[in-house]
C-alpha positions, 0 to 999 in steps of 0.5 A, a space after each residue: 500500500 503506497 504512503 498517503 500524505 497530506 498537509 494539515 495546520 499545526 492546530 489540527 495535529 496532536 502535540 508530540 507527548 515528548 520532546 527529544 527523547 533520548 535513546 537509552 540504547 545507543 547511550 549506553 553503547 557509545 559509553 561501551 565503545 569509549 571505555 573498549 580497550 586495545 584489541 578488545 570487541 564488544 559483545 551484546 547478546 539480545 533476544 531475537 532477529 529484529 533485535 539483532 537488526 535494531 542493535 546494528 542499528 544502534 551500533 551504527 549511530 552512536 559510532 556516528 555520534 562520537 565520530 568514529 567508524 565501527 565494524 559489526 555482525 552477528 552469530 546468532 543472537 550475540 551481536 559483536 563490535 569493534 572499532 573499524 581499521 583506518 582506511 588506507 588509500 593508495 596511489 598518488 599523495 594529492 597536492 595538499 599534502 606536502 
């Protein structure tokens, strides 16, 4: 079924019941992630296949959140993490490097 979309005032609508709710989910990940020490994974274990997909997905925002890239998969209900490895780039050094 195609999304029907309409256009209504302001007053017409209900307000929101929350302002800015945060997820409580990606905050504890992103304290995780900070205190991971060298050579270290994370591992979390979660119920079942929709919450494998929502924790790579919550994986995947608080890496963006503190600015950092993360690698991720799962076996089975245990979802791992660990910071990705810097991309390397080959060929010629570009004219701002010096």
């Amino acid at each position: 079924m195609p999304l029907r979309i309409t256009q209504r005032s302001e007053s017409e609508v209900p307000m929101p019941t929350a302002m800015g709710k945060v997820n409580e989910d990606v905050e504890a990940i992103k304290v995780e992630m900070r205190r991971l020490g060298s050579g270290m994974v994370l591992e979390i274990e979660v119920g079942d296949a929709k919450g494998v997909r929502g924790t790579k997905l919550a994986i995947s925002k608080a890496a963006k959140q503190i600015g950092s890239s993360w690698k991720h998969w799962n076996a089975g209900n245990r979802v791992f993490a660990k910071p990705a490895e810097p991309v390397r780039r080959r060929g010629r050094r570009s004219k701002t490097e010096v």
